[in-house]
N, C-alpha and C positions, 0 to 999 in steps of 0.2 A: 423528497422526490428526486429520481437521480435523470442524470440529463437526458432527451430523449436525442440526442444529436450521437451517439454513441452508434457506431455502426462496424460490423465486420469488413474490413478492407480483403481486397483480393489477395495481398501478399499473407496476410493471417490465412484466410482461406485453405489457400496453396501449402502453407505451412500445415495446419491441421492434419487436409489430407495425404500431405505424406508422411506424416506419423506424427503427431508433440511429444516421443520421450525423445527425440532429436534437441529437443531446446532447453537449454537449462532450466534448473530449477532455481531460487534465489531464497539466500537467508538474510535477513537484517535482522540483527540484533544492535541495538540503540540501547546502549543503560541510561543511566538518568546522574547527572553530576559528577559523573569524572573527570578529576584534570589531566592535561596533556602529560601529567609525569606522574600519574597513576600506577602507570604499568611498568612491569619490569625491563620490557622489552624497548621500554621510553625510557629507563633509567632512572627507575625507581629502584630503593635500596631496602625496604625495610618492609616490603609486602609483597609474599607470593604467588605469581602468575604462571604458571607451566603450562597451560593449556595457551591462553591466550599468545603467550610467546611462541607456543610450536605454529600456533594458525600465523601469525608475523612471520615463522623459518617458512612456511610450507608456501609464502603468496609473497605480498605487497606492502608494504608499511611505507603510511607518506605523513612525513616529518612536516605539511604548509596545508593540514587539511582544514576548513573551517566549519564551524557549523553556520544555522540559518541563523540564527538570533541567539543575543545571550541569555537567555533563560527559556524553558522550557516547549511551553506552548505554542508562539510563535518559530522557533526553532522547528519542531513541529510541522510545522503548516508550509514553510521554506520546502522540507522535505518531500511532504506530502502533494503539493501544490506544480512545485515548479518555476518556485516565482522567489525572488528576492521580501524584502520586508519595507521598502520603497513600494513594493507591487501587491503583494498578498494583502490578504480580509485581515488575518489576524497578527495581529504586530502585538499581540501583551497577551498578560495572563488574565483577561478579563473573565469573570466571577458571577456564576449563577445562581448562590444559594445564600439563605438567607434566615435571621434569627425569627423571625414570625413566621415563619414554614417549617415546623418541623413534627418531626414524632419520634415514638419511640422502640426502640431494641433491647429489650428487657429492663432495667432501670435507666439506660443511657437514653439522652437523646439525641437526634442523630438530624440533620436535614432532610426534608420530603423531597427536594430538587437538589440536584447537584450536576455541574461542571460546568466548563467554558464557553467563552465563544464560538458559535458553529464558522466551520467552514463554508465560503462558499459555493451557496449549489448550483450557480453560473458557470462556474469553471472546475472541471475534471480533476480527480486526485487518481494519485500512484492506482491503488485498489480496483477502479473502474476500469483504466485504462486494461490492466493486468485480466481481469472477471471478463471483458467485452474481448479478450483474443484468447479464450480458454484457458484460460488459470484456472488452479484454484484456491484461493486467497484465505488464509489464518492469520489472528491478530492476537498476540498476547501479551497485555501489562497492559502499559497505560495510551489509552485515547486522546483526551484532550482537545477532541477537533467538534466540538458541540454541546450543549449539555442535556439532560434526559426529555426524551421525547420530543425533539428540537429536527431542523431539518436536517441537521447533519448528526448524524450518528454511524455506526460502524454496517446496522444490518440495511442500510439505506446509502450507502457509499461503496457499494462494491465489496464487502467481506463476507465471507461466506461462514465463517466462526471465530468469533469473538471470547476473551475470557480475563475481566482485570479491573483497571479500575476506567470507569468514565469520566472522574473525574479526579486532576489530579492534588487538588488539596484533600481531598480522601486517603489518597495515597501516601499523607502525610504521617498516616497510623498502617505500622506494616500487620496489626493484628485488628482488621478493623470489624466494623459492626457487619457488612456489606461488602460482594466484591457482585459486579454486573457481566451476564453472560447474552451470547447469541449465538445460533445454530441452527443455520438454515437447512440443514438434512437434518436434524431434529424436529422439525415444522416451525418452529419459532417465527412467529410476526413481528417481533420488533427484541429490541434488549429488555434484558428482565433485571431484575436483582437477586441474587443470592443470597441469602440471610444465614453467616456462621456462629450457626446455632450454642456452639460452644463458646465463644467468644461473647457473645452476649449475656451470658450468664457471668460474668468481671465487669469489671469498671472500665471506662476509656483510656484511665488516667487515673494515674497515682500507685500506692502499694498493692494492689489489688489483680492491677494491668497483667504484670507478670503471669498468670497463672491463667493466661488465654492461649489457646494451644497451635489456633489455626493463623499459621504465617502465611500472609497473601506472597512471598517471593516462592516459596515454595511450592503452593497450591499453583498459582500460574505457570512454571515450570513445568510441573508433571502434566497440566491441560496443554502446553506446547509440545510434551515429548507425545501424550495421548494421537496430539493431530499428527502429528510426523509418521508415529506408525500407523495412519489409515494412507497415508501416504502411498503411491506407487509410479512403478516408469512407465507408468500408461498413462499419465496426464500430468503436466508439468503444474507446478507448484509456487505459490509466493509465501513468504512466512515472514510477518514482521511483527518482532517479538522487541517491543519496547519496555523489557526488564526493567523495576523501579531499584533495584540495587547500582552503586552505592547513595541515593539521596537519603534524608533527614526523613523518619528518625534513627535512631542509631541504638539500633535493639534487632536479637535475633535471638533463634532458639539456643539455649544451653549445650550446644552439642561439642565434636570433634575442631571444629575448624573453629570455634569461639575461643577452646583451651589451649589452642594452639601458642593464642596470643597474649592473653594471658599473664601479666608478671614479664612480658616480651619485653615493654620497654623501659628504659630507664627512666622514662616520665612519664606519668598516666594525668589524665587528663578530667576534672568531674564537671558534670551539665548537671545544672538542678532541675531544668524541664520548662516550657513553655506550653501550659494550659489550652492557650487558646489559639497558636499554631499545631498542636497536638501535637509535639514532641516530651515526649516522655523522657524523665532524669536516667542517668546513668553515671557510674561512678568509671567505667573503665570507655571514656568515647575513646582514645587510640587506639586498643583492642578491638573493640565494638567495628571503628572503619576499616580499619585494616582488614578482620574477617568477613565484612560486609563484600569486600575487595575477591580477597579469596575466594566466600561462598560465589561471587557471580563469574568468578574463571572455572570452577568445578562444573558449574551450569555451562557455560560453554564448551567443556571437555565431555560433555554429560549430550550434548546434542550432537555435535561430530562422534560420536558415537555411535548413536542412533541412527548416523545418515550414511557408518561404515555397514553396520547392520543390516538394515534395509536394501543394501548395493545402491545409494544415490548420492553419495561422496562424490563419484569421479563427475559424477554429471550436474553440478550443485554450484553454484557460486555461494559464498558466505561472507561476510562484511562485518565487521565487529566496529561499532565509533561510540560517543558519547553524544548525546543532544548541546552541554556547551560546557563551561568549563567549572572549576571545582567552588562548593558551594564551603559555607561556614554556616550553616544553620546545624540544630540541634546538638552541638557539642563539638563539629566538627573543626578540625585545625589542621586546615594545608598549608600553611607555612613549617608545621612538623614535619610532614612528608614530603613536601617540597623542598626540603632545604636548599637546594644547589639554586633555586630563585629565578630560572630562565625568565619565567614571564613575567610581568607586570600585569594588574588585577584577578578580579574570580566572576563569578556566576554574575549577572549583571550587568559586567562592564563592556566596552566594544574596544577597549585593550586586550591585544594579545590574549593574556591569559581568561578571559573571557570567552572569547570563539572557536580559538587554536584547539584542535581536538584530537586524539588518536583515531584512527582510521587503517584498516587491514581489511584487506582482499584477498581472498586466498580460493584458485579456481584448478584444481589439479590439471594439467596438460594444457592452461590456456593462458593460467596467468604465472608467470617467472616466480621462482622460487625464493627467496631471500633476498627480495630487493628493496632497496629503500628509496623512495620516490621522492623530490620536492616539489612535484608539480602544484601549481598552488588553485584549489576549487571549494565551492563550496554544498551546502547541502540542496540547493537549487537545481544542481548540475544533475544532478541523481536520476530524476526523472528521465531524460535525455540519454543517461547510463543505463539505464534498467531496461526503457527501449530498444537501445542497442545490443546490449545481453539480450534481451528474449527477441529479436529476430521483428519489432515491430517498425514498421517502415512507416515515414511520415506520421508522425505523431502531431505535430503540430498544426500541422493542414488537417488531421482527420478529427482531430480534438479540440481545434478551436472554435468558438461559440459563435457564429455568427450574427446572434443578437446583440451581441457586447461592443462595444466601438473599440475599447482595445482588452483583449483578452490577452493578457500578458504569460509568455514562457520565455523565462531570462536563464535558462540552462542550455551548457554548452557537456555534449559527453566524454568523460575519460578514457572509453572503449579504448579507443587507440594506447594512452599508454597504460591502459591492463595487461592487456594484449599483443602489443606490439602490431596490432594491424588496421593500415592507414596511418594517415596523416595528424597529429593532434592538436584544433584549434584550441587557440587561448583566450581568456579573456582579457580585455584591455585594462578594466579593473574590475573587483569585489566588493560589494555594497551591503550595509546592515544600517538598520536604526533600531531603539529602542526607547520608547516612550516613559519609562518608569523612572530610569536616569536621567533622561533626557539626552542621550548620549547616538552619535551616531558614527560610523566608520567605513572607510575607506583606505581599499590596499593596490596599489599600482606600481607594480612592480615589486622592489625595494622600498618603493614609498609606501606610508603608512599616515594618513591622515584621522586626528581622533577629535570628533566636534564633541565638546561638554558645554551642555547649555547655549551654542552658539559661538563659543568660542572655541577658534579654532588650534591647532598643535597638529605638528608635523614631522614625524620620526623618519632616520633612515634604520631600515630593520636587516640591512646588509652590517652593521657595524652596531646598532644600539638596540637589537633583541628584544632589553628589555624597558625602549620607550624613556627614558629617563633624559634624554637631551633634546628639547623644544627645537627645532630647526626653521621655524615656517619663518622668520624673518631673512634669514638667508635665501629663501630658495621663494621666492614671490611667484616666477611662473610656474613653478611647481605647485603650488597652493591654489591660483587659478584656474590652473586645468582639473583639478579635484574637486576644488568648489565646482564645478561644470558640471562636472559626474552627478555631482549631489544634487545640482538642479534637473537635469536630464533623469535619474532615476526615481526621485522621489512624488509620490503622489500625495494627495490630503488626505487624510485619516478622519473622523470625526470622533470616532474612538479613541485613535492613538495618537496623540499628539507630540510632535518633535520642533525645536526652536532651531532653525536654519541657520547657517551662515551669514553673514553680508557679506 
């Protein structure tokens, strides 16, 4: 049920009737597990990105950008929400499916229910806001914010076409049984599922798998390029394309940009395959990542394309980030491609290389060409941003719930240094928790605060990057004032649970 508080302000109005191809259009593209030294343009050495690099020449690249959470689906919901992981519903990757519900897809079987935690339907997501001031809103990859026929899903939260997976331990087979779509100028009532029909005639898993032909990164791509060209500058556009490449598993089609790599390195790498994660063995995983890397920069030279084509380039903002930071499942090893070591931890952690993410903006004639930013935000701020970008005023007064006693928006926007116009407030600090490690994090300033289990560490990340020198006994009011933060921002989970400081 989506809120019924959702109402046209005047300023939208106004905006409307004097034209909406005046208001930019917005692309997010979110891959799924890439670390901050992914990219070429981050200084990586040993995997191709030329697209992704030209959209870095042609905007913005900010070296202190964070994600919501270090792992997926809460990350997620940071985005989507507007709200810190102290504040938001979903703080984990809480799991709807289950071995006594299922059926089957030719000899496989497959779960009857699948995905996560719903978002909640109290407080307003990106989609809604965007659908309620004349968007029109596409969604493609991965969901994650509800699981099937739940109260949050994508055609019940403002999206107007959906096409990927719902849920994202699905998405852990890129040739799966099933991908779920929605299409409200189709008639569609709710999400459906998709059954590739070819793909179920193999196995899920094993020697068999290979010889399934329908790659979900592909098929969701070409339904993203589909939406773009229904596209027009007669009504301004959201498009958030949560691409599952580079995550786990680590399999793609036989093609050009697989042989590229190929015999590439002087160390290959073998995965014998995890069954019941549904990552399938492979004898070349650094090959296999690295084009995984590739194929999702050719996707992004593949949509700027599309949107020179069209003529909605100049009038388009575009974002390219990752949800959080690089993963080690299904064969994967970013310590090979990481060599130079900046960060400290991966996917999971509320270290550095956990959150720290790539992040580009590139808005022709609004945003600065080749700049390299450190402003430091996180994926909460976005909503606040996207705001700003499309011209909607008072967001927070128009969208907050007044049934709720505190209906929380912890985003501050970086309009300002996109743009260069206005003033740019900061935050005093940046807040995450994560229930799985038990871990939670705090960034103030130069300080770098990282609770494991309740105990506390405290970096200076002006001089130790990469976290390796404990500092909290030296700097006690420093640690106080942090500890504060963590009390002031954190609320009770009953789901997510986190062990506090003393």
């Amino acid at each position: 049920m989506q809120p019924r508080y959702l109402l046209f302000g005047a300023s939208t109005l106004a905006a409307l009737a004097a034209g909406a191809q005046q208001r930019p259009n917005i692309i997010y593209i979110m891959c799924d597990d890439m670390g901050y030294g992914d990219l070429s343009c981050y200084g990586q050495q040993l995997i191709s990105t030329p697209n992704i690099d030209r959209l870095a020449q042609q905007g913005m690249r900010f070296t202190q950008a964070y994600a919501g959470s270090p792992v997926s689906a809460p990350s997620r919901a940071s985005f989507m929400t507007g709200q810190h992981t102290g504040h938001t519903h979903v703080r984990g990757n809480k799991e709807y499916w289950s071995n006594n519900n299922t059926m089957k897809y030719g000899n496989n079987t497959d779960y009857a229910l699948v995905g996560q935690e719903p978002y909640d339907t109290a407080h307003v997501i990106i989609p809604e806001i965007f659908k309620d001031n004349g968007y029109t809103t596409g969604m493609f990859g991965k969901w994650a914010g509800g699981y099937e026929g739940s109260v949050s899903t994508p055609d019940k939260r403002g999206i107007d076409e959906f096409y990927g997976y719902i849920c994202q331990f699905q998405a852990h087979l890129y040739y799966p049984n099933f991908l779920n779509a929605y299409s409200r100028s189709a008639g569609d009532k709710a999400v459906k599922r998709v059954v590739l029909d070819q793909n179920i005639q193999h196995a899920m898993f094993g020697d068999d798998y290979v010889n399934r032909q329908q790659y979900s990164s592909d098929l969701i791509h070409q339904h993203a390029l589909n939406w773009l060209d229904k596209q027009s500058k007669d009504k301004p556009f959201l498009g958030i394309f949560t691409y599952t490449l580079p995550h786990a598993e680590l399999i793609q089609p036989e093609d050009s940009i697989l042989e590229a790599y190929k015999g590439h390195f002087c160390a290959e790498r073998q995965y014998g395959g995890d069954k019941g994660s549904r990552y399938n063995p492979t004898n070349i995983a650094h090959a296999q990542f690295a084009a995984m890397i590739s194929r999702l920069d050719m996707q992004v030279g593949e949509i700027m394309k599309k949107l020179e084509e069209k003529g909605l380039a100049e009038n388009t903002v575009v974002i390219f980030t990752s949800d959080n930071g690089p993963h080690e499942e299904g064969g994967a090893d970013p310590t090979f491609f990481n060599r130079d070591a900046k960060l400290r931890g991966l996917k999971r952690s509320t270290y550095e290389g956990g959150i720290r993410i790539p992040f580009i903006v590139s808005w022709p004639g609004q945003v600065r060409e080749g700049v390299t930013s450190d402003h430091q935000f996180a994926f909460y701020d976005l909503m606040a941003t996207f705001c700003d970008l499309a011209g909607i005023e008072n967001y927070e007064q128009r969208y907050r719930n007044p049934r709720l006693k505190n209906d929380w928006f912890d985003g501050i926007s970086i309009y300002p240094t996109l743009t260069g116009k206005g003033t740019q407030k900061e935050h005093d600090h940046l807040y995450w928790e994560f229930h799985e490690t038990n871990m939670l994090g705090v960034r103030m300033g130069n300080w770098k605060m990282v609770v494991n289990r309740g105990e506390v560490h405290l970096y200076d990340l002006a001089n130790d990057l990469h976290e390796d020198h404990d500092v909290a006994a030296a700097h006690p009011e420093v640690v106080k004032k942090m500890k504060a933060f963590i009390k002031q921002d954190h609320t009770d989970s009953q789901l997510f649970r986190v062990t506090l400081p003393q």
